[in-house]
N, CA and C of each residue as an Amber inpcrd file, in Angstrom:
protein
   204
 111.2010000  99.3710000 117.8730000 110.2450000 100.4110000 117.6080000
 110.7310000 101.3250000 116.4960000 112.2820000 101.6080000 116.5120000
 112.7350000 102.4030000 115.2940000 111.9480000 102.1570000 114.0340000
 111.7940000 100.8140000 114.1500000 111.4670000 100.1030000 112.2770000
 110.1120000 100.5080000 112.1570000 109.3730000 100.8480000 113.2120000
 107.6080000 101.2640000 113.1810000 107.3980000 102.7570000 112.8080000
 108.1380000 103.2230000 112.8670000 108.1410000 104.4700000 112.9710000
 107.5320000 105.2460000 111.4730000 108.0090000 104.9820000 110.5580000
 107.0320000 105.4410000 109.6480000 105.9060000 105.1720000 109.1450000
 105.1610000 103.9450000 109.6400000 103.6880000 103.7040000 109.4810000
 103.0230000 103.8870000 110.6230000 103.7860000 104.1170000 111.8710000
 103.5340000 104.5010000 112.9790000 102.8390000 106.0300000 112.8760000
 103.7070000 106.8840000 112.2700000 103.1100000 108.1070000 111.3890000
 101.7550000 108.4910000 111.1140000 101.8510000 107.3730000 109.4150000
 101.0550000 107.1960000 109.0700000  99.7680000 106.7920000 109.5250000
  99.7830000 106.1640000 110.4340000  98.7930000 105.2190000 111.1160000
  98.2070000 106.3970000 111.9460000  98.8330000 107.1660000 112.6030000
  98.2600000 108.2840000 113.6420000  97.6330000 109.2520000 112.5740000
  98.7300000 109.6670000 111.8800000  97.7120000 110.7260000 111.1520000
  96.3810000 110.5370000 110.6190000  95.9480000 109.3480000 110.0400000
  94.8890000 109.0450000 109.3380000  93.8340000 108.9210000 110.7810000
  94.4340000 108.1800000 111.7040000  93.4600000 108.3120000 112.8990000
  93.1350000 109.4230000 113.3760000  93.9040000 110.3290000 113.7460000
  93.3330000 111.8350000 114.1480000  92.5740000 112.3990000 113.2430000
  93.0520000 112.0970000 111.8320000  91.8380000 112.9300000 111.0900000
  90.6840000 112.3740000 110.8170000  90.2230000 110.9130000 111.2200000
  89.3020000 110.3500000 111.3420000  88.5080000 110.3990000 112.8710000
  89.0970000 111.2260000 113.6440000  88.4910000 111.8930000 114.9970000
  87.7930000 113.5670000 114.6880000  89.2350000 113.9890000 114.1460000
  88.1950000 115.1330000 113.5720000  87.2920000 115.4450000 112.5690000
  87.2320000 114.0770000 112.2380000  85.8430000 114.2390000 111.2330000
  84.9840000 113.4340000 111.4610000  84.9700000 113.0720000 112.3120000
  83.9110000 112.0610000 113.2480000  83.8750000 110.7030000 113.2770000
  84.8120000 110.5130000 112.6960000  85.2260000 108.6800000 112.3330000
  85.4780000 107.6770000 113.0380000  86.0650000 108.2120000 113.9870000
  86.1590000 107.6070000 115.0770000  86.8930000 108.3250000 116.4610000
  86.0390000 107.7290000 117.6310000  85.9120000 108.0330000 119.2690000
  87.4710000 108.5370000 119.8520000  87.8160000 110.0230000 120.5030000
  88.8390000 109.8450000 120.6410000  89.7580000 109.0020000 121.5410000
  89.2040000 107.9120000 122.0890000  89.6210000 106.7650000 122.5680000
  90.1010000 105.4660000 122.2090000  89.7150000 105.7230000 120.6810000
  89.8040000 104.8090000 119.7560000  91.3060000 104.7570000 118.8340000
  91.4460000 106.2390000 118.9160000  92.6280000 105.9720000 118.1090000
  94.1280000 105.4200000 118.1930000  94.1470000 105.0760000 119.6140000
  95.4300000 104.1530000 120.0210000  94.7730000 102.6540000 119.4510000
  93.7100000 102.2470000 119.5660000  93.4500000 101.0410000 118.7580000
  93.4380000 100.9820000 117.6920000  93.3750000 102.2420000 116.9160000
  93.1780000 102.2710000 115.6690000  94.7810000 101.9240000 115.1590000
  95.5020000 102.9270000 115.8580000  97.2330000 102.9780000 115.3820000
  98.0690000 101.8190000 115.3890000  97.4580000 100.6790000 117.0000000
  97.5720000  99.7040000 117.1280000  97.5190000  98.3310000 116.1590000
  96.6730000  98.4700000 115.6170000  95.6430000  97.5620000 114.5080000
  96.8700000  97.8640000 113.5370000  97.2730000  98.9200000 112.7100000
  97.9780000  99.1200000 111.7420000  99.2780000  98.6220000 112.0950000
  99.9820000  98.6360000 113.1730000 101.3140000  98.3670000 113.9560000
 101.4140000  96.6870000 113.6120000 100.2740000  96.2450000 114.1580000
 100.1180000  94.7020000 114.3790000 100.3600000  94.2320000 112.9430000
  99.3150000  94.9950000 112.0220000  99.0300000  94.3620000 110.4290000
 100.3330000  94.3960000 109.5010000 101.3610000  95.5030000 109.8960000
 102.6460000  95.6390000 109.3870000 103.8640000  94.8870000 109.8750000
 103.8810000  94.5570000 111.0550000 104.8530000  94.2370000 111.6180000
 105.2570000  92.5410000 111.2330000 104.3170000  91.9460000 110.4940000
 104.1270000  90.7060000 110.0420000 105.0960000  91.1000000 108.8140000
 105.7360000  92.1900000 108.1390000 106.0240000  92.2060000 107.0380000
 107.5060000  93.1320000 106.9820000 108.0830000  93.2070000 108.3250000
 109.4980000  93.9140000 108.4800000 110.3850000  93.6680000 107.5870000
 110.7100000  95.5920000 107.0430000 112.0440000  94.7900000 105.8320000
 113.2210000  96.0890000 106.3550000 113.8550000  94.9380000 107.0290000
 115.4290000  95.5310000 107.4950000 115.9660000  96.2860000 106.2440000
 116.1560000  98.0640000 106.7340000 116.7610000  98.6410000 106.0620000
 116.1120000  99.2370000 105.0190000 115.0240000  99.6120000 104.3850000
 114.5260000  99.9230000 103.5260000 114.7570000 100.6710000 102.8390000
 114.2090000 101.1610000 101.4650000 114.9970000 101.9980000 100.7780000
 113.5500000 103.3420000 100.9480000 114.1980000 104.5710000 100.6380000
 113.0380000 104.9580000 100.3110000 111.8720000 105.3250000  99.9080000
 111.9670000 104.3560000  98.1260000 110.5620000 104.0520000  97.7280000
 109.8830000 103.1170000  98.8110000 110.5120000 102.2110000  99.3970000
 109.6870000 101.2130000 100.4250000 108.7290000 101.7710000 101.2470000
 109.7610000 102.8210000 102.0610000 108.7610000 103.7890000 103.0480000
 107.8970000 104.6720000 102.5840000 108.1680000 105.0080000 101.6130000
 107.1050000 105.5340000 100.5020000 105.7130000 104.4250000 100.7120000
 106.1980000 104.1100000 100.0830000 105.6340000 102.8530000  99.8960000
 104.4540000 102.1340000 100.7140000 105.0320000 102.1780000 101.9070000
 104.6650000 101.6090000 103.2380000 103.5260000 102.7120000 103.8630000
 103.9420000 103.5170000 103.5940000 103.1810000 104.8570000 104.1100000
 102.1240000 105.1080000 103.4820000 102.0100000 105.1620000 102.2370000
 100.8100000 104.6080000 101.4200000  99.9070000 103.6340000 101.6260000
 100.3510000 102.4240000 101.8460000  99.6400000 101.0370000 102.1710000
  99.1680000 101.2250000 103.5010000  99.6540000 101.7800000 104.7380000
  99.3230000 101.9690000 105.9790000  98.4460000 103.3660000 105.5070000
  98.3720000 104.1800000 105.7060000  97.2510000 105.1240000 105.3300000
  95.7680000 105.0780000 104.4140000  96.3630000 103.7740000 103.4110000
  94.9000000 103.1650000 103.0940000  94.6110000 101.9900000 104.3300000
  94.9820000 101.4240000 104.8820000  94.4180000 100.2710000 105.4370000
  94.0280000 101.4110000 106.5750000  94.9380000 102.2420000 107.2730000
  93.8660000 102.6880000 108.2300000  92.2930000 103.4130000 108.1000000
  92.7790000 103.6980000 107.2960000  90.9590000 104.3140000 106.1590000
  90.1530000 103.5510000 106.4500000  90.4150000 101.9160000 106.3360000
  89.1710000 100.9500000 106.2470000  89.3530000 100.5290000 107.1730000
  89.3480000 100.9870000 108.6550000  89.4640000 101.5550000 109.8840000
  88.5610000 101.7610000 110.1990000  88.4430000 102.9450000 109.8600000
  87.4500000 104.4500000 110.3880000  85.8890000 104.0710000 110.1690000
């Protein structure tokens, strides 16, 4: 779970603010965070630097967008 942790972030934040702006059900957003967890985890890179997580955090905050 350590290695999830920064799109894990990402992934929540974009979901809550897609609750408070009506985007989606607040029941939804553990599926929503879920969905992003699943779509990344296909792509684990031991150790990253921190443009990566940069990086990563970006790419997970747009994909959860096309989410909502």
């Amino acid at each position: 779970m350590e290695r999830c942790r920064p799109f894990l972030n990402a992934a929540n934040e974009i979901a809550v603010a897609g609750f408070l702006n009506g985007q989606v059900d607040f029941n939804n957003i553990e599926a929503v965070v879920e969905n992003a967890m699943n779509h990344h985890m296909q792509n684990v890179i031991q150790a990253p630097s921190l443009d990566t997580i940069l990086q990563v955090d970006q790419e997970t905050r747009a994909y959860v967008k096309t989410l909502l």
